[in-house]
C-alpha positions, 0 to 999 in steps of 0.5 A, a space after each residue: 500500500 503506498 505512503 502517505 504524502 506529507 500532506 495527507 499525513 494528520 496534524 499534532 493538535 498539541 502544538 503551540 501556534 508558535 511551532 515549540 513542543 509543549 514539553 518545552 514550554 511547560 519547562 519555560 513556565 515552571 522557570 518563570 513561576 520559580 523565578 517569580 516566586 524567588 523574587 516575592 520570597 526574597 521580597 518578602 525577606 527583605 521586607 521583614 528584615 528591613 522592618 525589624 531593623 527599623 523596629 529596633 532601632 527605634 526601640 534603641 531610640 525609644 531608650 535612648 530619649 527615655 534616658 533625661 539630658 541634665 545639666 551638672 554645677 559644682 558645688 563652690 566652696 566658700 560664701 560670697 560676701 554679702 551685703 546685708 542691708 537693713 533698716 536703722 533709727 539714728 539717735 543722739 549719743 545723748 539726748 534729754 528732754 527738759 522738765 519744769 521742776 517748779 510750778 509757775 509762768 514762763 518768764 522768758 526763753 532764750 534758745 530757740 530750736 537748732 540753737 547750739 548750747 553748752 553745757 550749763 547754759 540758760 534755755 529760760 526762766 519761770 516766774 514762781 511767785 508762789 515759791 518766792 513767797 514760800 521761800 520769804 516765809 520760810 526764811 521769816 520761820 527760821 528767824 523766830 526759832 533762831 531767836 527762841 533757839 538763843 533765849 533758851 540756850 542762854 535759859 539753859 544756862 542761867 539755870 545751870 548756874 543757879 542749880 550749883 548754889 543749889 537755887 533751883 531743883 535739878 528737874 527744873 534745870 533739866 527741863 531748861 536744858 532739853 528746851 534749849 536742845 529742841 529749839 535747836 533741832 527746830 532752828 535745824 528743821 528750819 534752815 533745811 526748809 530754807 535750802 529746800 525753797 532755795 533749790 526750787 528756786 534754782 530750778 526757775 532758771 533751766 540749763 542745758 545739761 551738756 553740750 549739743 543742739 536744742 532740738 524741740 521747744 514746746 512752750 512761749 512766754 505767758 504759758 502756765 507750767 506745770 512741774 514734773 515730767 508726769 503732768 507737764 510737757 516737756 518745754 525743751 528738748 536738748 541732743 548731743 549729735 558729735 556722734 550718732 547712735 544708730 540702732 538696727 534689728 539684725 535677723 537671727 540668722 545674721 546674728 552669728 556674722 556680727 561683732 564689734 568693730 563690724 563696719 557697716 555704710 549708712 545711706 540717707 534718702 536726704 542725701 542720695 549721693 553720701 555715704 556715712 561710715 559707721 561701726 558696730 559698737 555692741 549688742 543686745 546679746 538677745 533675741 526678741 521673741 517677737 520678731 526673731 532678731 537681735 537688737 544692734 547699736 553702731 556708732 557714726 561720727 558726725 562732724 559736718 552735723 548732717 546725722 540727726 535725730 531720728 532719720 531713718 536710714 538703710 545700713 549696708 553691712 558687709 558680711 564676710 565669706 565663711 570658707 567651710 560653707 558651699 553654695 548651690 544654685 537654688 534650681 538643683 534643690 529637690 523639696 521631698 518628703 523627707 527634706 531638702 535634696 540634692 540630685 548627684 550623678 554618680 559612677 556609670 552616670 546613675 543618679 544619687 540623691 543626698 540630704 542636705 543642710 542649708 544655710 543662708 538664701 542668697 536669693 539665686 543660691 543657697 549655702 549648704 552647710 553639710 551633706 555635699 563634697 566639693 567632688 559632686 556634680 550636682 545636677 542643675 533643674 532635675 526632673 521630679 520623677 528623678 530617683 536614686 539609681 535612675 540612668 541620666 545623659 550629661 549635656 557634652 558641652 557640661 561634661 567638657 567644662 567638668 573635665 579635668 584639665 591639663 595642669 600648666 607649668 609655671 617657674 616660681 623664685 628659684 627656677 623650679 616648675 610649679 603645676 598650676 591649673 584652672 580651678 
């Protein structure tokens, strides 16, 4: 039977349109799927990676912001020298107020406020009839006893010379005798009376006690004067102003720092561009329970005569340093529950809470008296939350500053180095 021709032979159905056997593109497919596959897994790997990665670090940043950035101060060593300045009453070195010391009119005054006196010099004159006619009486009283006195002294004794011829009795003799004895003591009485009257009217004439300036006159001629310092006013008013004292109430937590010989500068509203000097001349050595502060009396001088009386005055005094006391910024104090606190950074930068003492308040700072080391770095505004073994970050530029430093070589007398550093 012969062959079929080519034509007529049948068709493979199973062919592509693009002539490859279907083998082989069933092996080209699986090569892409393969090759996709790989992509998306290592797509995915990636991805999964780069997300953890992310994660993590910003979990380490997370940590890294959780840790507080704190500014550090050193504790400095000594107080500064303050200027404590307080209230002050200038008085007179003395001053008196002048009494009538008798009943009367004012006569005449011849001081007049401002006027300098001396001492023992007239201020004025009372007219005191009533005294004057005191003093006449009196005067006429001791006349009559002075005259009864001598008739019975010379009674005494003509009695005495008759009681020896025995003419009288010795009874009677006594009795003449101890007459003329009581009209003496009345003769006495009499004179004293006389002095007294005389003393008064001394005291008509009022002097000036000792030297100074008449600071008040409180009467005029005519006026009615009463005597004594209890009914009566005072008519004059007399201060020696060659040096003034000038007395201050110093707060009790001062009251350590002052000693005599403290100089201290007075300044005066009347005179802004002055400044007096003064020095510490005692104290009350007591506090006042009233306003806790001790009572202080300093002395200025007063040649030119611009201190007086009475001013008020702002005395500045000039504390000086204590060198075993550490000042502290008042921004690194923690208030806790139990006390005062300050925060520290420690080894490993952990932080350190520590108890302190404080002094004085300078306003900006605070001496502490115990409770810290020159050695501590002190945290500056510390957070509240902030606790004993927290984890902290130093500011880099305050690290720098706390470094220590390379010492420098200096040549003293004799030509050997000598180390030297900033502090």
């Amino acid at each position: 039977m012969p062959e079929p021709t080519e034509s007529q032979m049948p068709r493979d159905t199973t062919a592509d349109h693009d002539g490859k056997p279907p083998r082989k593109r069933h092996r080209l497919l699986a090569t892409l799927l393969i090759v996709v596959l790989t992509v998306a897994v290592g797509s995915g790997v990636l991805g999964i990676l780069s997300r953890r990665h992310s994660e993590a670090k910003l979990a380490t940043w997370t940590r890294a912001q959780a840790i507080p950035t704190v500014n550090i101060v050193a504790p400095a060593r000594g107080t500064k020298e303050q200027e404590l300045i307080l209230p002050g009453d200038i008085e007179a070195y003395y001053e008196a107020p002048i009494y009538a010391r008798v009943p009367g009119y004012l006569k005449m005054w011849y001081q007049d406020i401002g006027a300098h006196v001396k001492a023992g010099q007239e201020l004025a004159v009372i007219d005191t009839p009533d005294l004057d006619q005191q003093l006449e009486q009196a005067k006429n009283d001791l006349a009559s006893v002075k005259a009864n006195a001598e008739l019975a002294e010379l009674t005494a004794k003509r009695w005495k010379s008759l009681l020896s011829s025995q003419s009288v009795s010795q009874q009677t003799a006594d009795e003449k005798s101890g007459d003329a004895a009581a009209k003496k003591a009345l003769v006495a009485a009499s004179q004293a009376n006389v002095d007294r009257l005389q003393a008064l009217e001394n005291f008509k004439h009022l002097t000036a006690p000792f030297d100074g300036v008449v600071t008040a006159r409180e009467t005029d001629i005519g006026a009615l004067i009463n005597a004594g310092s209890g009914s009566g006013v005072e008519m004059f008013k007399v201060a020696d102003i060659h040096e003034m004292r000038v007395y201050v109430r110093v707060p009790q937590a001062y009251a350590g720092q002052l000693h005599p010989g403290l100089a201290a500068a007075l300044k005066l509203a009347q005179y802004p561009h002055d400044v007096f000097a003064a020095k510490l001349e005692t104290m009350s050595n007591a506090i006042s329970k009233e306003s806790r502060t001790v009572l202080v009396e300093l002395l200025a001088g007063n040649s030119d005569g611009k201190l007086w009386p009475g001013t008020f005055a702002e005395v500045h005094f000039k504390l000086p340093p204590d060198p075993d006391v550490y000042r502290l910024p008042t921004s690194a104090l923690l208030f806790r529950q139990h006390g005062l606190e300050v925060a520290t950074v420690g080894a490993g930068d952990k932080v350190t809470l520590k108890p302190i003492t404080a002094g004085r308040d300078l306003g900006t700072e605070i001496e502490v008296l115990s409770g810290i080391e020159p050695s501590d770095r002190v945290i500056d505004n510390p957070p509240d939350s902030l606790s004993t073994g927290d984890l902290v970050k130093v500011a880099p530029s305050v690290a720098a500053d706390m470094a220590p430093t390379v010492p420098e070589t200096a040549t003293v007398a004799g030509g050997k180095p000598a180390a030297g550093g900033s502090e």
